[in-house]
N, C-alpha and C positions, 0 to 999 in steps of 0.2 A: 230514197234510194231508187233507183231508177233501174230494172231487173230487165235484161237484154232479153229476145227472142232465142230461144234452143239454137237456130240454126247460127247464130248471130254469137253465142256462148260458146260452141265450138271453136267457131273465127278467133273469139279472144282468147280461146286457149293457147291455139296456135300462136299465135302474133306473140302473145306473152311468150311462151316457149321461145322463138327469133328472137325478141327483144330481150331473153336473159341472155343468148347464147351472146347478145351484142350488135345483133342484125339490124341495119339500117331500117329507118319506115319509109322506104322507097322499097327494098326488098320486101318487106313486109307487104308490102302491099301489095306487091304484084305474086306474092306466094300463096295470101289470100282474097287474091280477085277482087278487089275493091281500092279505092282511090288513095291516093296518101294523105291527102286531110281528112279521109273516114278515119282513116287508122292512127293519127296523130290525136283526133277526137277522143278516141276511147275510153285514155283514162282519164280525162274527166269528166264524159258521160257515166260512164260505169267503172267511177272510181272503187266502191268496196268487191266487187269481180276483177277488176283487172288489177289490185294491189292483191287479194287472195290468191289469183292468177299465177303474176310475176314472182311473186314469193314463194309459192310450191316450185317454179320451174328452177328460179335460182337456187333450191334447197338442193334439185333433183340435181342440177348440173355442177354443184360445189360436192356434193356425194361424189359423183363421176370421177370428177378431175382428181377425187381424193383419192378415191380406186384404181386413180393411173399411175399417179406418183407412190403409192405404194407399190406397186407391181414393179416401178422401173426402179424404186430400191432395194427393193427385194432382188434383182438382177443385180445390180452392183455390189449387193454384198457378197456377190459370187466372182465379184472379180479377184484377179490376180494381184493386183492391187491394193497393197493392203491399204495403204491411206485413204484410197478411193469406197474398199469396203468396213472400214471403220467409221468415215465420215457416214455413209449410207446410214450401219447400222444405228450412229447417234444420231440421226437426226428420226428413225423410225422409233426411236425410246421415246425420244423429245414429243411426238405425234400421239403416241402411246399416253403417256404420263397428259397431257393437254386434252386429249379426249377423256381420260378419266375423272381428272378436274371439274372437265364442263359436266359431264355425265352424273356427280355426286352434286354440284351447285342444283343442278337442276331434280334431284330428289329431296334435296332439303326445301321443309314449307317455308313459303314466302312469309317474313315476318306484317304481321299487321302494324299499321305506323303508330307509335302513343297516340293515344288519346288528348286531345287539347281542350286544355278547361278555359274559353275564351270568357266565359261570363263569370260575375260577382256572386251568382247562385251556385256555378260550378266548381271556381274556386271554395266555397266556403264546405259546399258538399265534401268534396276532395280532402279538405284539411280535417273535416268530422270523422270520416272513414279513418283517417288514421288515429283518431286519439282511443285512450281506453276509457272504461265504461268512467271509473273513477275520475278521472277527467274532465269528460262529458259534467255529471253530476257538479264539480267543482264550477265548471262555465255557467252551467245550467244556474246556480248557489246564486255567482256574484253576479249576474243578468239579470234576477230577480232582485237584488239587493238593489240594482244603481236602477231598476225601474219604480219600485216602492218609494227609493228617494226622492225620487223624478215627479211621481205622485204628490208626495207629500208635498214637495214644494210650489205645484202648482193647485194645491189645494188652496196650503195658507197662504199665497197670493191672492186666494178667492176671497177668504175669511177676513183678510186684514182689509178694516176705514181706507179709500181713496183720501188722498188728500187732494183734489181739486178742487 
């Protein structure tokens, strides 16, 4: 990451501030004294500053614009008008109810994603945990049994005359 100079971090505050409000980088650039392919450069010289940048500015300026249209509903519910101040009032519920939504999403924890058992080790672990002990014991039993057999027969393949 490539970390601009102080004086240089101010410049992209500003610029990002123009570029949320939707200002040209030709204004930009002549608002912060430097050329328009400086300021076209920016973000992707100092892409992780000027994405933090742009991102606070536009939080700051969708805050604003939210504060405006509230205020000018809150006027219209004062109209004489009743349709005019009924619509107002619905649609300030609607804004109401929608911030409350985002507000409770974003206090509930992020769930963490299952866990993926990609391997034959993980799988096999995974199905163990679930059995009970008695169970366990039973596999344990007949694994032992089909390996004893396993033995013996390749024992008495040792003990029995070749015939070649």
């Amino acid at each position: 990451m490539v970390t601009p100079k102080v004086s240089t971090q101010e410049l992209l505050e500003r610029a990002a501030e123009l570029r949320a409000t939707g200002a040209s980088w030709e204004s930009i650039a002549m608002a912060v004294g430097r050329t328009t392919e400086t300021v076209r450069r920016w973000p992707r010289v100092y892409r992780v500053v000027w994405n933090r940048r742009l991102a606070t500015a536009e939080r700051q300026i969708i805050a604003q614009a939210t504060a405006e249209a509230v205020a000018a509903l809150r006027q219209q519910i004062r109209s004489q008008d009743e349709k005019i101040a009924r619509d107002a009032a619905h649609k300030l519920v609607q804004m109401r109810m929608m911030f409350e939504r985002t507000k409770r999403q974003r206090q509930q924890p992020k769930r963490k994603p299952a866990r993926r058992t990609n391997t034959d080790g993980q799988r096999i672990a995974h199905h163990l945990r679930t059995l009970t002990d008695a169970q366990i014991d039973s596999l344990l039993d007949e694994l032992n049994g089909a390996a004893s057999s396993s033995r013996d027969a390749d024992n008495g393949a040792r003990d029995s005359p070749s015939t070649t």
